[in-house]
C-alpha positions in Angstrom: -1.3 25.0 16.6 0.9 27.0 14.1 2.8 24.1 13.7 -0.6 22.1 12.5 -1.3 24.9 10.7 2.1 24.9 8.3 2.2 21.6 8.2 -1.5 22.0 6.3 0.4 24.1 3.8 3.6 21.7 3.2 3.3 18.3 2.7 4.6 16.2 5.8 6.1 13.4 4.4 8.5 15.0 1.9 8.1 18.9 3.1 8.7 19.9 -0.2 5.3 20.6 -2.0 1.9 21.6 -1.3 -0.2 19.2 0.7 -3.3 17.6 -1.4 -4.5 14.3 -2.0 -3.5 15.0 -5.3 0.4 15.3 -4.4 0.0 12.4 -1.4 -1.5 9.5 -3.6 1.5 9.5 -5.1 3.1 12.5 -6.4 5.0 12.6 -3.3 8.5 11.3 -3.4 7.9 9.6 -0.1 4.7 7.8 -1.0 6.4 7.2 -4.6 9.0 5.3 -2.4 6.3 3.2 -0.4 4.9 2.4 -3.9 8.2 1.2 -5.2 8.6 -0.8 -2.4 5.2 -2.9 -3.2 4.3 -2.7 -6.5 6.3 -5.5 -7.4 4.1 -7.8 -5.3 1.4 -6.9 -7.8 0.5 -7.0 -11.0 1.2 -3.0 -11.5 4.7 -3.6 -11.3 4.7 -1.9 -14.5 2.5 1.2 -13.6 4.5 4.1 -12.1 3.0 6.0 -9.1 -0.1 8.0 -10.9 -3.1 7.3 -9.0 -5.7 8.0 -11.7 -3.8 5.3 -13.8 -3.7 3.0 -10.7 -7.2 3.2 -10.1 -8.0 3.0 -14.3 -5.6 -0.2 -13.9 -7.9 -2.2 -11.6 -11.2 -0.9 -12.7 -10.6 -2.3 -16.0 -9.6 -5.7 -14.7 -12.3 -8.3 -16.5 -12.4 -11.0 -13.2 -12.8 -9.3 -10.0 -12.2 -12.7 -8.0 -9.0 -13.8 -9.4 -6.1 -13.6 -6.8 -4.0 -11.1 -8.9 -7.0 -8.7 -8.7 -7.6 -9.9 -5.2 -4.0 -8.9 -4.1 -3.8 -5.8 -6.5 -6.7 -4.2 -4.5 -5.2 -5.0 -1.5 -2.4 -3.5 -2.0 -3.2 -0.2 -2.9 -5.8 -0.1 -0.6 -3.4 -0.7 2.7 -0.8 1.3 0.9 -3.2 4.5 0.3 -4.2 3.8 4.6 -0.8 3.0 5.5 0.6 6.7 3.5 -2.8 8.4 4.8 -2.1 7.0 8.5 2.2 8.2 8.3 0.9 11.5 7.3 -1.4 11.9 9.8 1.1 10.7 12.8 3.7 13.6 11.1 0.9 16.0 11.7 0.0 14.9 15.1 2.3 12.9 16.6 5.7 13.5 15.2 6.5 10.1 14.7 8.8 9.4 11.7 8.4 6.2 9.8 10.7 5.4 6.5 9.4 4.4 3.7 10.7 1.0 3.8 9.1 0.7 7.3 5.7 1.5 5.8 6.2 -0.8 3.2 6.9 -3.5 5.5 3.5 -2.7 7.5 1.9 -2.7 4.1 3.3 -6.4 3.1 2.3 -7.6 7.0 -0.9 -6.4 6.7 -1.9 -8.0 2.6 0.1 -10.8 3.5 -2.0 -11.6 6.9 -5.2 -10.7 4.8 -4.2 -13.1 2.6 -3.6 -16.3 5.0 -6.7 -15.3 6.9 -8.9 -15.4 3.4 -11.1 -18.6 2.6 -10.7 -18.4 -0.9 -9.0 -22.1 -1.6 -6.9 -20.2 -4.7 -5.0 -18.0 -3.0 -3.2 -20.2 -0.3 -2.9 -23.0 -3.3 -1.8 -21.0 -5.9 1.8 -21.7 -5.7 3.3 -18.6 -6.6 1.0 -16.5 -5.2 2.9 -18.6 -1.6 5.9 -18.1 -2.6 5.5 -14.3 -3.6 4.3 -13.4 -0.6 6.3 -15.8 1.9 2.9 -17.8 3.1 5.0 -21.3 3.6 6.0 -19.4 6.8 2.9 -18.5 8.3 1.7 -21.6 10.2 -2.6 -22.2 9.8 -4.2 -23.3 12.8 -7.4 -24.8 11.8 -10.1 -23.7 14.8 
C-alpha cells in the first residue's frame, strides 16, 4: 500500500513529475516517446505532444469519414489506452514496458482495426497499405 500510495504522488512512467492526466497525456517524457513513435503514421506528424492541441487538431477536421481522420482518431485513441493501460500495470503490476514496445502494441492494434474495417477506402487507398504494412495481413473472406 505505501508503494501505491507514492506512486499516486510521482508519475510512474517517468518518476520524475507529479502524476495528473495533465502531465500523462503527454507532458510526460515517456508518453512524449510513445507519441513520437506514432505520430508519423498520422496526419499530426507535425503537432508536438500537447493534448489540448491534439484534440483541437481533429475536432476541427471538416470530413469525419475520410481515412486520414479515420486513422488520426485511431491513433490517439489506442495511444491515450495503451499510455493509460502501461501506467496502470506500473502501479499494479510492476511490469515495465518501453516506449517503443507500447508503440508497437499501438501500431498492432490501428493497423488490425484497420484490416478489420468495411470501409472499401481504407484497404484501397494505396498509401494508406503501404503506410501501415496491410499488403501483409492476409483477408480471409468468411
Amino acid at each position: 500500500m505505501r508503494k501505491w500510495d507514492m506512486n499516486m504522488r510521482c508519475c510512474p512512467l517517468c518518476v520524475k513529475d507529479m502524476d495528473s492526466h495533465e502531465h500523462l497525456f503527454f507532458e510526460c517524457e515517456y508518453a512524449r516517446q510513445v507519441w513520437g513513435n506514432v505520430r508519423s503514421y498520422t496526419s499530426l506528424g507535425h503537432i508536438e505532444g500537447v493534448w489540448e492541441i491534439i484534440v483541437g487538431f481533429l475536432n476541427t477536421r471538416g470530413n469525419w469519414k475520410s481515412t486520414e481522420s479515420i486513422i488520426d482518431r485511431l491513433v490517439v485513441g489506442a495511444t491515450a489506452y495503451y499510455v493509460w493501460q502501461e501506467r496502470n500495470a506500473r502501479i499494479f503490476t510492476d511490469i515495465k514496458r518501453r516506449p517503443t514496445q507500447i508503440a508497437k502494441i499501438i501500431l498492432d492494434t490501428v493497423r488490425l482495426k484497420l484490416v478489420s474495417m468495411r470501409e472499401g477506402h481504407v484497404i484501397s487507398n494505396w498509401k494508406t497499405r503501404k503506410r501501415w504494412d496491410l499488403e501483409r495481413i492476409v483477408l480471409h473472406e468468411a
